[in-house]
C-alpha positions in Angstrom: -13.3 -38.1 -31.8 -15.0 -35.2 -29.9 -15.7 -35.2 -26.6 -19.5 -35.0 -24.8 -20.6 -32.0 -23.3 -21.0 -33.0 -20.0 -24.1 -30.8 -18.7 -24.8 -28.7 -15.0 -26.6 -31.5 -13.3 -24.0 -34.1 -14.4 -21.0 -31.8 -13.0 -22.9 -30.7 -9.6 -23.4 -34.7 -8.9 -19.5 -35.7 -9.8 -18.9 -32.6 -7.6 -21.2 -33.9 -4.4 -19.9 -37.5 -5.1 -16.6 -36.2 -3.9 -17.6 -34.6 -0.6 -15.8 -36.5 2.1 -17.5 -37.6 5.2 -17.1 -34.8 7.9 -17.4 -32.3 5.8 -20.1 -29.9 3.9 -20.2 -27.4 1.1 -22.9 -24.9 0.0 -25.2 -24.7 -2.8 -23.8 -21.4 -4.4 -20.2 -22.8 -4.0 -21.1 -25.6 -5.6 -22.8 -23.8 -8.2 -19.7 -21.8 -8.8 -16.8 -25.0 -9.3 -19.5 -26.5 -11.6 -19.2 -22.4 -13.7 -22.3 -21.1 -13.2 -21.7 -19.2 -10.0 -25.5 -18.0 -9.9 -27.1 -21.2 -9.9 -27.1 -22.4 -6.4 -31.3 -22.8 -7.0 -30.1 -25.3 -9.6 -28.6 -26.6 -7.4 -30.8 -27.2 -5.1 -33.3 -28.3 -7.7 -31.1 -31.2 -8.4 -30.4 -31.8 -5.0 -34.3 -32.3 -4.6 -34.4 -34.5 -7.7 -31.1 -35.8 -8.7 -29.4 -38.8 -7.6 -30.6 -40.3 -4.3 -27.8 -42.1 -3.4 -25.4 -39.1 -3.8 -24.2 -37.5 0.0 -27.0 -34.4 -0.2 -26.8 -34.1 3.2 -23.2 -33.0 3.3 -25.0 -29.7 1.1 -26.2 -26.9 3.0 -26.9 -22.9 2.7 -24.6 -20.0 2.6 -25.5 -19.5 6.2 -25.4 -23.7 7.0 -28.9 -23.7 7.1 -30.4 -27.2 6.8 -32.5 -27.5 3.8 -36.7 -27.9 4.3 -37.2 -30.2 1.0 -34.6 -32.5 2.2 -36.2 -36.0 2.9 -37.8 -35.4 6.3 -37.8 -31.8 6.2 -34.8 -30.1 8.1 -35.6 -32.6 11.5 -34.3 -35.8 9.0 -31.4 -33.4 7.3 -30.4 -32.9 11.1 -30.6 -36.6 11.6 -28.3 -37.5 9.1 -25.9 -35.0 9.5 -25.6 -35.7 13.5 -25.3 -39.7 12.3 -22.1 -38.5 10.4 -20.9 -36.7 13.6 -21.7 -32.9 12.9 -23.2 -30.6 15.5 -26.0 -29.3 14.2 -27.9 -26.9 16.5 -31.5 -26.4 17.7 -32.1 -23.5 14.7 -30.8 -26.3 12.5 -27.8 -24.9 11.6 -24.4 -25.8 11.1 -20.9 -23.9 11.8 -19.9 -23.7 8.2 -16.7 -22.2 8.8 -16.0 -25.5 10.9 -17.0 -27.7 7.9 -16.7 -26.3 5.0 -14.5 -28.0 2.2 -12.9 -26.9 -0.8 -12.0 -29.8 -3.4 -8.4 -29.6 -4.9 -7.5 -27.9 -7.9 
């Protein structure tokens, strides 16, 4: 019996599943666990149209910058990140050094 490739869009969501509450990782680093370290557009791509009920919020920018094609623009990506308890600032960012997580090997 052979196993399934399991495709990008399949991994990134398994990957954003796992993101605890509390914390956030970026497009481009999840682009990179997933193998394909130069698709963090991809990523966002299937942020806009994957799986709604996955924790996109906890997914921002290299720099922590909110996300403008989030649901509500970056005002209701601030909104839902300050309802987990992250300070998000005026210039909608976030300290990403603060935040970030990296998944076990």
């Amino acid at each position: 019996m052979t196993k399934k490739p399991v495709g990008f869009k399949a991994l990134v969501e398994d990957l954003v599943s796992t993101i605890p509450p509390g914390k956030l990782m970026t497009y481009g680093q999840i682009a990179a666990l997933c193998g394909h370290p130069l698709a963090a557009r991809q990523v966002g791509g299937i942020a806009h149209f994957g799986n709604p009920d996955l924790p996109w919020q906890r997914v921002v920018n290299k720099r922590g910058g909110l996300a403008s094609g989030f649901p509500g623009g970056k005002t209701g990506h601030k909104q839902q990140l300050e309802a987990e308890g992250f300070y998000v600032t005026e210039d909608f960012k976030v300290d990403i050094e603060e935040y970030i997580w990296w998944p076990n090997p």
